[in-house]
MIZAMI-227625 format. One record per residue (C-alpha): residue number from 0; residue in three letters; z negated, y negated, x negated. Coordinates in Angstrom, 1 decimal, always signed. Last residue first. Layout:
% residues N
+-----+-----+--------+--------+--------+
|   k |   r |      z |      y |      x |
+-----+-----+--------+--------+--------+
| NUM | ALA |      Z |      Y |      X |
...
+-----+-----+--------+--------+--------+
This chain:
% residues 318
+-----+-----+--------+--------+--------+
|   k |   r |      z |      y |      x |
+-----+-----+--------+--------+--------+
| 317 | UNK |  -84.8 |   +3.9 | -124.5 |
| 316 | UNK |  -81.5 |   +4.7 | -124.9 |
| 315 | UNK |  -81.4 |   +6.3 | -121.2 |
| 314 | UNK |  -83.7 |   +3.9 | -119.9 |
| 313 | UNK |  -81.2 |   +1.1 | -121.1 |
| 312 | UNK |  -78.4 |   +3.4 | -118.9 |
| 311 | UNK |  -80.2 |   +4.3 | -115.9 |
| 310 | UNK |  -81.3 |   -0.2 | -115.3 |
| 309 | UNK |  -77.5 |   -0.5 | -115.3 |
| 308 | UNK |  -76.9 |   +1.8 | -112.3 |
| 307 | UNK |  -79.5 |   +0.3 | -110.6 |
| 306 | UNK |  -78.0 |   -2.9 | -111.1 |
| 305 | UNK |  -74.6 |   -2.0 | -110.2 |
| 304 | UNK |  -76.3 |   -0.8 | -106.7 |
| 303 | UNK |  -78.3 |   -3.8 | -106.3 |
| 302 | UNK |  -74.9 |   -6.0 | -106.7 |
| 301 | UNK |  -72.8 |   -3.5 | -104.6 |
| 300 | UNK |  -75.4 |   -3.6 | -101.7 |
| 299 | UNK |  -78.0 |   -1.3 | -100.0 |
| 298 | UNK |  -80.3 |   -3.4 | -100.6 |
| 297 | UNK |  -83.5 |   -1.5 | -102.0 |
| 296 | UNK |  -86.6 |   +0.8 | -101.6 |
| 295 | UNK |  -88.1 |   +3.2 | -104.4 |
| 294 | UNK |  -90.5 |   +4.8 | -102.4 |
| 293 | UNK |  -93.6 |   +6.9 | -103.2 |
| 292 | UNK |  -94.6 |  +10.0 | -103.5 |
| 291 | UNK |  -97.7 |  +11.9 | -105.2 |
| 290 | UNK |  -98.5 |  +15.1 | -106.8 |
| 289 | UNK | -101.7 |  +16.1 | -107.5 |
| 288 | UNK | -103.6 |  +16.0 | -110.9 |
| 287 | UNK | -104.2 |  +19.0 | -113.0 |
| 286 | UNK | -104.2 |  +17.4 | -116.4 |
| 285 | UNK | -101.3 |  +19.9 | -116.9 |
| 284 | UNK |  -98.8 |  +17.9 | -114.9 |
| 283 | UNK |  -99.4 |  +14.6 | -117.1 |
| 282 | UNK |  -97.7 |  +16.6 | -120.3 |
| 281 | UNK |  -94.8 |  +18.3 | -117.9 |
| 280 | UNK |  -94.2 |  +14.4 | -116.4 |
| 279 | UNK |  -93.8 |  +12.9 | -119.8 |
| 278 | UNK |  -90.9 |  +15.0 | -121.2 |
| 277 | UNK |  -89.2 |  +15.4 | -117.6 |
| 276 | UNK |  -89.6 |  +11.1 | -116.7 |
| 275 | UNK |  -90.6 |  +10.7 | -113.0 |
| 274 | UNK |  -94.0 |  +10.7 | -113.7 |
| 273 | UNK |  -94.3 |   +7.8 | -115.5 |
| 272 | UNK |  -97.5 |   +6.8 | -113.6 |
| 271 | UNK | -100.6 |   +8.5 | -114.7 |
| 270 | UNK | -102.9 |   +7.4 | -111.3 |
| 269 | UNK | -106.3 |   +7.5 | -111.4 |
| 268 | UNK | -107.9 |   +6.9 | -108.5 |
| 267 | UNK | -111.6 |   +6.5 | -106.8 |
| 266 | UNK | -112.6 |   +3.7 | -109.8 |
| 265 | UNK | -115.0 |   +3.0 | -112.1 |
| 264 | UNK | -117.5 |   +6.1 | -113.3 |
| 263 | UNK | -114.0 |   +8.6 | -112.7 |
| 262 | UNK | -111.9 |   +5.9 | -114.6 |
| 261 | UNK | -113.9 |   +6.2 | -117.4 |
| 260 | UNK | -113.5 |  +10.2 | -117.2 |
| 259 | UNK | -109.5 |   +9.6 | -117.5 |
| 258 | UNK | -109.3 |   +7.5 | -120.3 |
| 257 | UNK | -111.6 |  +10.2 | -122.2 |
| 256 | UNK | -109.0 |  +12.8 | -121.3 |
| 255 | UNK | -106.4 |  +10.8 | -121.4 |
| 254 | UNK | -107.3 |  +10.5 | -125.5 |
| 253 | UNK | -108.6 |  +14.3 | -126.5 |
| 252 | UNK | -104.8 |  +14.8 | -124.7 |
| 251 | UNK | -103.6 |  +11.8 | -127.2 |
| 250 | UNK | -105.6 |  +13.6 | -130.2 |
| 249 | UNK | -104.4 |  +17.2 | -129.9 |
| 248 | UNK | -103.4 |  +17.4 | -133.9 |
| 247 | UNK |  -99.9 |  +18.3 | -133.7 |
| 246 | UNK |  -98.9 |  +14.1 | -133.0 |
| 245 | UNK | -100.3 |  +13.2 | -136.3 |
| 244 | UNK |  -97.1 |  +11.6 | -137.6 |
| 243 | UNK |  -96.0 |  +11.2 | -134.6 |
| 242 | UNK |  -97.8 |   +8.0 | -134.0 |
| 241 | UNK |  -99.0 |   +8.4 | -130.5 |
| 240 | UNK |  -98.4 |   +5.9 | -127.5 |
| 239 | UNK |  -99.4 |   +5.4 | -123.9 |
| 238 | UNK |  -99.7 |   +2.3 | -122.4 |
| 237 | UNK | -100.2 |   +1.4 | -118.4 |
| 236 | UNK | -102.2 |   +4.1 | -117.0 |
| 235 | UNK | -103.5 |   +3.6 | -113.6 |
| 234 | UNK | -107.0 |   +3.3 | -113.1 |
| 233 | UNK | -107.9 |   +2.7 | -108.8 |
| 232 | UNK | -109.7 |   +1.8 | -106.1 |
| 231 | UNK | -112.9 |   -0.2 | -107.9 |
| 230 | UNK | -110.3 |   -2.0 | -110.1 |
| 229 | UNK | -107.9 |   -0.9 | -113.0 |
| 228 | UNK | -105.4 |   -1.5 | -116.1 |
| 227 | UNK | -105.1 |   +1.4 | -118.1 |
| 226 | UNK | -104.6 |   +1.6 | -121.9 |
| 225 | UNK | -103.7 |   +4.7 | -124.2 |
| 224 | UNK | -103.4 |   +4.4 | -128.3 |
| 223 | UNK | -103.1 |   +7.5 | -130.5 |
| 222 | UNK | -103.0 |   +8.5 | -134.1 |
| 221 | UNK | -105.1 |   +6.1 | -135.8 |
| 220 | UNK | -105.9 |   +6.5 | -139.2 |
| 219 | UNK | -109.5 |   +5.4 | -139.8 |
| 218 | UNK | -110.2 |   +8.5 | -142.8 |
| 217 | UNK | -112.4 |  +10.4 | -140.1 |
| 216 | UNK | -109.6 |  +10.5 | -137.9 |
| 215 | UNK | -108.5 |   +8.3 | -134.9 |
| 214 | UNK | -108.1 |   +8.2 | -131.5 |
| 213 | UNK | -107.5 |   +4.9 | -129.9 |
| 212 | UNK | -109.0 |   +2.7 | -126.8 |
| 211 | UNK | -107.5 |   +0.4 | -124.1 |
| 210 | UNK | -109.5 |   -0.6 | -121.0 |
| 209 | UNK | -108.4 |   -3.6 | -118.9 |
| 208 | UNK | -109.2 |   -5.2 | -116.0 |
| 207 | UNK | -111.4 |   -7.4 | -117.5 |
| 206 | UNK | -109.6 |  -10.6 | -116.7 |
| 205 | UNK | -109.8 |  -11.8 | -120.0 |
| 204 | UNK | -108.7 |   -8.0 | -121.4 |
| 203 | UNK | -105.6 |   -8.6 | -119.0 |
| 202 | UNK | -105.1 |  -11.9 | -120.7 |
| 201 | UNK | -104.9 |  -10.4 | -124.2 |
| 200 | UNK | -103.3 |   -7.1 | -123.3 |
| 199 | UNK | -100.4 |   -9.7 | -121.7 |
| 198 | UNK | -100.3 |  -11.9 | -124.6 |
| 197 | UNK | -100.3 |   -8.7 | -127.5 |
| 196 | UNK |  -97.4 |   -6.8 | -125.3 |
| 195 | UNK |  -95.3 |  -10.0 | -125.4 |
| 194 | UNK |  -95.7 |  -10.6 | -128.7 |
| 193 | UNK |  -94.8 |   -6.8 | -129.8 |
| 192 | UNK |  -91.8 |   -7.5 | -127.7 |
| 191 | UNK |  -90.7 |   -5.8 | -124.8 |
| 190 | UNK |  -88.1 |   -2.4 | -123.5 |
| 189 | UNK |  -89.2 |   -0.7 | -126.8 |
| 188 | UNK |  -86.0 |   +0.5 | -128.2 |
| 187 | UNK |  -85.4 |   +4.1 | -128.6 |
| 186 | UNK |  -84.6 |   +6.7 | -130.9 |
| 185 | UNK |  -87.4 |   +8.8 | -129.4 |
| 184 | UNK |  -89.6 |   +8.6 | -132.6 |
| 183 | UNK |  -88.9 |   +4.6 | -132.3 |
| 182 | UNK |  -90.3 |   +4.7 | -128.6 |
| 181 | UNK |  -93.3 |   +6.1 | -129.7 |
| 180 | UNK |  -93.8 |   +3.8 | -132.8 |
| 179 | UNK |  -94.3 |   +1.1 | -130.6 |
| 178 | UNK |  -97.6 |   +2.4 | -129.3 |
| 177 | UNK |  -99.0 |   +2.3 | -132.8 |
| 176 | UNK |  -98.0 |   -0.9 | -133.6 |
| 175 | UNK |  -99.2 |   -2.3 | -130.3 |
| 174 | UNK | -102.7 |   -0.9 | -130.8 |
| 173 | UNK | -103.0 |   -2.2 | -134.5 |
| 172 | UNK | -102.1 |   -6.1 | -132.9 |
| 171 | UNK | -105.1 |   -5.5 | -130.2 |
| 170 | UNK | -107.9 |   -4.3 | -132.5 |
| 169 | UNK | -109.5 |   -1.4 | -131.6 |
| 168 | UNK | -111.8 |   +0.7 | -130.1 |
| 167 | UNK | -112.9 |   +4.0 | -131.1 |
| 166 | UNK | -112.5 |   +8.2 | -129.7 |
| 165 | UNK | -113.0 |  +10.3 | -132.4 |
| 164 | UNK | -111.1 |  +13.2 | -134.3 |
| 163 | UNK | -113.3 |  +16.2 | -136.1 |
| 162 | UNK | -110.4 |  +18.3 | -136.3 |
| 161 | UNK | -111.3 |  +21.0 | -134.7 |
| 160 | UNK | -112.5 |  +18.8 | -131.9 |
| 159 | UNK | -108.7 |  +17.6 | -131.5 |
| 158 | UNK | -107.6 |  +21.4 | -131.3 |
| 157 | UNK | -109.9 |  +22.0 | -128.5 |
| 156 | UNK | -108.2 |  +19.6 | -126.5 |
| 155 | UNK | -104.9 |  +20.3 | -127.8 |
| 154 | UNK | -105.4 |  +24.1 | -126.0 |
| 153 | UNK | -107.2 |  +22.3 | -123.4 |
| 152 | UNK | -104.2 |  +20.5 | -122.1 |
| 151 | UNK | -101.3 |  +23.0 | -122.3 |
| 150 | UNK | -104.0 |  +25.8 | -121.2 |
| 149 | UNK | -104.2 |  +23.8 | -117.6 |
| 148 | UNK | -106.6 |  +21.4 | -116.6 |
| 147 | UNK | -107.9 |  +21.6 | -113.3 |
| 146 | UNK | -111.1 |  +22.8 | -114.4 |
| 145 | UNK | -111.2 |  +19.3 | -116.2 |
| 144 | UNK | -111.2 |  +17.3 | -112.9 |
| 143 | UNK | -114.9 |  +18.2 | -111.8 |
| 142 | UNK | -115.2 |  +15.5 | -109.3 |
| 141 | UNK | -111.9 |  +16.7 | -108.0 |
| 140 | UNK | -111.8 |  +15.4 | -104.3 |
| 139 | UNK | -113.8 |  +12.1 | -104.4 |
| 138 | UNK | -112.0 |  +11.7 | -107.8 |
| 137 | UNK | -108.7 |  +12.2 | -106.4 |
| 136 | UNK | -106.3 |  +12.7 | -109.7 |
| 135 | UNK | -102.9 |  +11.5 | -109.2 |
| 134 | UNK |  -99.4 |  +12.6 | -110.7 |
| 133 | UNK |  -96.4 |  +10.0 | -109.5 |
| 132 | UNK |  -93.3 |  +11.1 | -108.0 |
| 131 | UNK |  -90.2 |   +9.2 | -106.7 |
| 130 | UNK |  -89.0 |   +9.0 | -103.4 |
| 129 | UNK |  -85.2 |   +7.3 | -103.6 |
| 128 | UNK |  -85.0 |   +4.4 | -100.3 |
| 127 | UNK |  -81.8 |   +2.8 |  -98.4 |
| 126 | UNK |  -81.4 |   -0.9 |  -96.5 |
| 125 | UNK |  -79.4 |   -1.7 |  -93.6 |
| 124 | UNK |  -82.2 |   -3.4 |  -91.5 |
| 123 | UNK |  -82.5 |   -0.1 |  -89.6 |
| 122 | UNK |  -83.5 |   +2.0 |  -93.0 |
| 121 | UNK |  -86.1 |   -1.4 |  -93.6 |
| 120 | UNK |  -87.6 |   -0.6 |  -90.3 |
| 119 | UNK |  -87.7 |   +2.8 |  -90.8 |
| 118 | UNK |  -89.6 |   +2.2 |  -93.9 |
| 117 | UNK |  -92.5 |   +4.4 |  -92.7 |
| 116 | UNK |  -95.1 |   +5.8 |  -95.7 |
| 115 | UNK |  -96.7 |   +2.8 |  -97.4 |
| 114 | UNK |  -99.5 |   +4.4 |  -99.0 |
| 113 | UNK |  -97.6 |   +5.2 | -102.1 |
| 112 | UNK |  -96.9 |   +1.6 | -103.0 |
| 111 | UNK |  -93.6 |   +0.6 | -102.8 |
| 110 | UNK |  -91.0 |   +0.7 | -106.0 |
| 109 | UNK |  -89.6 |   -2.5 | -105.6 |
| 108 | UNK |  -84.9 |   -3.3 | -105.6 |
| 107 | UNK |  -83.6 |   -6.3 | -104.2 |
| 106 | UNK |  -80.3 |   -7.7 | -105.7 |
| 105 | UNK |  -78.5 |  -10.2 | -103.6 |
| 104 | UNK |  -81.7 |  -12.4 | -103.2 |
| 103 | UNK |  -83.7 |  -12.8 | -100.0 |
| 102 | UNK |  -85.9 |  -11.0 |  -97.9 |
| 101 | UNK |  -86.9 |  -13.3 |  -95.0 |
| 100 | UNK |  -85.4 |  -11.0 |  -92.1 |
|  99 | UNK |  -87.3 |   -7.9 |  -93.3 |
|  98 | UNK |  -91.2 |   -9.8 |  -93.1 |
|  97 | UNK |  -91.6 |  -10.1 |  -89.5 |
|  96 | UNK |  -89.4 |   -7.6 |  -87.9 |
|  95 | UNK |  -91.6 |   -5.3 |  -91.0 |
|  94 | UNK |  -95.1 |   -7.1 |  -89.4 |
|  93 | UNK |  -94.3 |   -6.0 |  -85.8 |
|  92 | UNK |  -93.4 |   -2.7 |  -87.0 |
|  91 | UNK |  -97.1 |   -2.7 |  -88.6 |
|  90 | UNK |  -98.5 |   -4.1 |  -85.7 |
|  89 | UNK |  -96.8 |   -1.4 |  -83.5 |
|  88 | UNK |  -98.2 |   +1.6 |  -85.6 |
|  87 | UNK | -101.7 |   -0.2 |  -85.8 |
|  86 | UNK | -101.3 |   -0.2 |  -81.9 |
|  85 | UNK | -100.3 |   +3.7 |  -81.6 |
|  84 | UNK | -103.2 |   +4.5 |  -84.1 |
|  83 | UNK | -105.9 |   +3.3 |  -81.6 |
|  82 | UNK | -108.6 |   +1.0 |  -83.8 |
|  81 | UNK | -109.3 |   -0.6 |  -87.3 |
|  80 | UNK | -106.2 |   +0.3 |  -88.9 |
|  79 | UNK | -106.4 |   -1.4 |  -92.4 |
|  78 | UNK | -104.4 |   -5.3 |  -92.7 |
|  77 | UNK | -100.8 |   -3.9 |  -94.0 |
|  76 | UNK |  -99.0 |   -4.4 |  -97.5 |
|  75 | UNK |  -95.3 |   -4.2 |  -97.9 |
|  74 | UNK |  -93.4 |   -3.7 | -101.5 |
|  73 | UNK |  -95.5 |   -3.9 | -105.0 |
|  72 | UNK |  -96.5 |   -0.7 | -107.3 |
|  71 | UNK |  -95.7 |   -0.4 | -110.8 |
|  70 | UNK |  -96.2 |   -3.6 | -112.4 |
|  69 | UNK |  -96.1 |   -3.6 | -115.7 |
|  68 | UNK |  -92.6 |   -4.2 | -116.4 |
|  67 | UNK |  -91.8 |   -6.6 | -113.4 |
|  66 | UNK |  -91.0 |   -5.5 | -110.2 |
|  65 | UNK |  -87.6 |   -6.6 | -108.2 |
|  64 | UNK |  -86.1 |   -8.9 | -107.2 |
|  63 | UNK |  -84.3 |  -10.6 | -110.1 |
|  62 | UNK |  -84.4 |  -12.2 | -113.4 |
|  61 | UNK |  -83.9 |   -9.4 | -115.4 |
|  60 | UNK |  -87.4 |   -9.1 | -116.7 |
|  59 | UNK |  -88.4 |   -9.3 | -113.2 |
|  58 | UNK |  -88.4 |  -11.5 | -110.4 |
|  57 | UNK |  -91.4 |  -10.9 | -107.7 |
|  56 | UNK |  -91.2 |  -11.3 | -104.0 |
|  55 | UNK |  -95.1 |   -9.9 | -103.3 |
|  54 | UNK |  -95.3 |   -8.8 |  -99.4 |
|  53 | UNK |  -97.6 |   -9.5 |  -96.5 |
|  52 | UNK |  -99.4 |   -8.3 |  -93.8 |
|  51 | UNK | -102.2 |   -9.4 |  -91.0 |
|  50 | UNK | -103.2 |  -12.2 |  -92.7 |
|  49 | UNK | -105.6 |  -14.2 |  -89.7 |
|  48 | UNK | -104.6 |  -17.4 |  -88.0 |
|  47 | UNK | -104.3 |  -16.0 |  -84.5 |
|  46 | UNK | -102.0 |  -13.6 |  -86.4 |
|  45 | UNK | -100.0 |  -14.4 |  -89.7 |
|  44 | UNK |  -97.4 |  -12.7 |  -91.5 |
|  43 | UNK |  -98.1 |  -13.0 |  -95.7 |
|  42 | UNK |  -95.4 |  -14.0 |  -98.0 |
|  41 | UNK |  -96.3 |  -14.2 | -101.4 |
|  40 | UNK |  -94.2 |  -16.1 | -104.7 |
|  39 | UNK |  -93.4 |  -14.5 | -107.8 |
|  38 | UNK |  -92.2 |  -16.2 | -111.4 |
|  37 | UNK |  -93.1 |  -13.7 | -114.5 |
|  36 | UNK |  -95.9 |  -13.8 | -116.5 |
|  35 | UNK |  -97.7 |  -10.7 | -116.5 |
|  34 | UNK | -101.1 |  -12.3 | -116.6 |
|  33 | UNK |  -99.8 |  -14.5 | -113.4 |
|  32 | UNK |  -99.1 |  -11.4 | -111.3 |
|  31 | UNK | -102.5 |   -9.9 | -112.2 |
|  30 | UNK | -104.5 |  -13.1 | -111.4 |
|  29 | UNK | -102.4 |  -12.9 | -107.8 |
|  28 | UNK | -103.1 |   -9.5 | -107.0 |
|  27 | UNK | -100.1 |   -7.2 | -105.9 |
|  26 | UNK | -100.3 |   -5.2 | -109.2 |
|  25 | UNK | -104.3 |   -4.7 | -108.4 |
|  24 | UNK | -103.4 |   -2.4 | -105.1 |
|  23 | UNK | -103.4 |   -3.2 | -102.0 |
|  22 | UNK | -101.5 |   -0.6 |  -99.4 |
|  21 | UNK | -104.4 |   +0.5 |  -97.6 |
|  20 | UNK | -105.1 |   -3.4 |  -97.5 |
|  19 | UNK | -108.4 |   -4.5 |  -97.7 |
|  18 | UNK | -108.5 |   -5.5 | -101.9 |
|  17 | UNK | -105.1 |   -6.8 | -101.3 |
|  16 | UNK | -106.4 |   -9.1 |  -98.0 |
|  15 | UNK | -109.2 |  -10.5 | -100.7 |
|  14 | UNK | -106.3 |  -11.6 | -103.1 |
|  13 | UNK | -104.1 |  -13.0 | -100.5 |
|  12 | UNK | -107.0 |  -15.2 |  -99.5 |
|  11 | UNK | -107.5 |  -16.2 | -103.1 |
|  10 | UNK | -103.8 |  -16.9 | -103.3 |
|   9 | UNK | -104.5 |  -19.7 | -100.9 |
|   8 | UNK | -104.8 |  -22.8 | -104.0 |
|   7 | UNK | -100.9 |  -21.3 | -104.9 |
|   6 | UNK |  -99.5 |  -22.5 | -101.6 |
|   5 | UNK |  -98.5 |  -19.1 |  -99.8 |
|   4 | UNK |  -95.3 |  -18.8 |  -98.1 |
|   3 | UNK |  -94.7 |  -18.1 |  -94.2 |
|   2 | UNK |  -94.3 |  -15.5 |  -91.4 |
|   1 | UNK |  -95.4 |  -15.7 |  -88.1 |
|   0 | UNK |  -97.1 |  -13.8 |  -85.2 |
+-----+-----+--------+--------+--------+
């Protein structure tokens, strides 16, 4: 068993061991990583020349270990158990011993993804973990997700069809003017450009892994945006936004709701994300999805630690 860095021309091997791995999800494919923009390289551990694990070292924003707005899910991925469960849990220490010692940078700090659920090894090699939430809906086990809607869904649902609002497409540039506007209702500064938002949408629409629509009103004003980005396992919403000008009219619930029964033709998952913020997690709640954890794993180290600290205060003014 080894451990070594991908050339570029082999990320299409990574990319068929992420659609395999229980852990895979599109944020750990290479096309993804690229649309986002910021550097990463792959380390994969090796058996009798097959990928057997790996990991995506991604810089963010910041400059350092640690994932990129975006990107929700990165962390240790494993090749599927395919026999006794005691051997699949010794590969996948095998692959940690592997994978730990090779961890660089002073900061280093990735949300996992919620199918990886033993970082012993990581608590051995010194480092510690938060568990976060997410909200997820189960297609396979809610195929009729709205009767898990709750009163503080349907109540804006039935307000939206009051008011005659519509589900369209539009235009890239309009979309990010819209979604900035939720950030400056909060007080907040929108943690990207409106460039930078346009770019990615662009690429990610290239890829077609991306589905964005609005609500708007019979007169064309637009009062919310929502995008995901997905693949056959999963939607996970990306962009949310409502111009509160129009916010007492239903049309963002009318909006996920729509988002969400794409993703039950496409996918297995959808995942809201955000769930760890109070004002967003009691609107996701009442689409009836379940609760999900994950880890937030990182050195335990004075630099990681100070830049923990400093990533609490921007989302505090944000």
């Amino acid at each position: 068993m080894n451990y070594r860095i991908l050339e570029e021309h082999q990320y299409s091997e990574w990319d068929k061991f992420v659609d395999l791995s229980p852990q895979g999800s599109i944020y750990s494919k290479s096309f993804y990583l690229k649309s986002v923009g910021h550097p990463f390289r792959i380390g994969v551990v090796e058996e009798n020349d097959r990928i057997v694990g790996g990991i995506v070292l991604a810089k963010n924003e910041a400059g350092v270990f640690s994932n990129p707005l975006f990107v929700k899910y990165l962390g240790v991925l494993y090749t599927p158990c395919s026999g006794d469960r005691l051997e699949y849990q010794s590969l996948t220490y095998k692959i940690d011993k592997e994978i730990i010692p090779n961890i660089s940078g002073s900061i280093w700090s990735y949300n996992f993804h919620p199918n990886f659920q033993n970082w012993l090894n990581f608590y051995w090699g010194g480092y510690k973990q938060t568990t976060q939430y997410t909200y997820q809906i189960h297609f396979s086990r809610s195929p009729d997700f709205r009767s898990n809607y709750d009163e503080k869904v349907k109540a804006p649902l039935r307000a939206a069809q009051k008011h005659n609002l519509m589900i369209d497409d539009i235009d890239i540039e309009t979309f990010a003017e819209v979604n900035k506007k939720t950030y400056q209702t909060r007080g907040g500064r929108q943690p990207y450009s409106q460039k930078r938002l346009i770019i990615l949408l662009e690429k990610l629409a290239g890829q077609n892994c991306l589905y964005s629509r609005a609500v708007k009103d019979k007169a064309g004003n637009v009062h919310s945006v929502a995008a995901i980005v997905y693949d056959n396992r999963s939607a996970n919403l990306i962009l949310n936004g409502t111009d509160p000008v129009y916010r007492k009219f239903g049309g963002n619930s009318m909006l996920i709701d729509h988002i969400i029964e794409f993703a039950s033709k496409h996918c297995e998952t959808f995942d809201f994300e955000g769930s760890m913020h109070e004002r967003i997690e009691k609107f996701y709640r009442g689409f009836g999805g379940e609760i999900v954890p994950y880890y937030l794993i990182y050195k335990a180290n004075l630099p990681t630690y100070a830049y923990q600290f400093f990533l609490r205060i921007v989302k505090r003014f944000s």
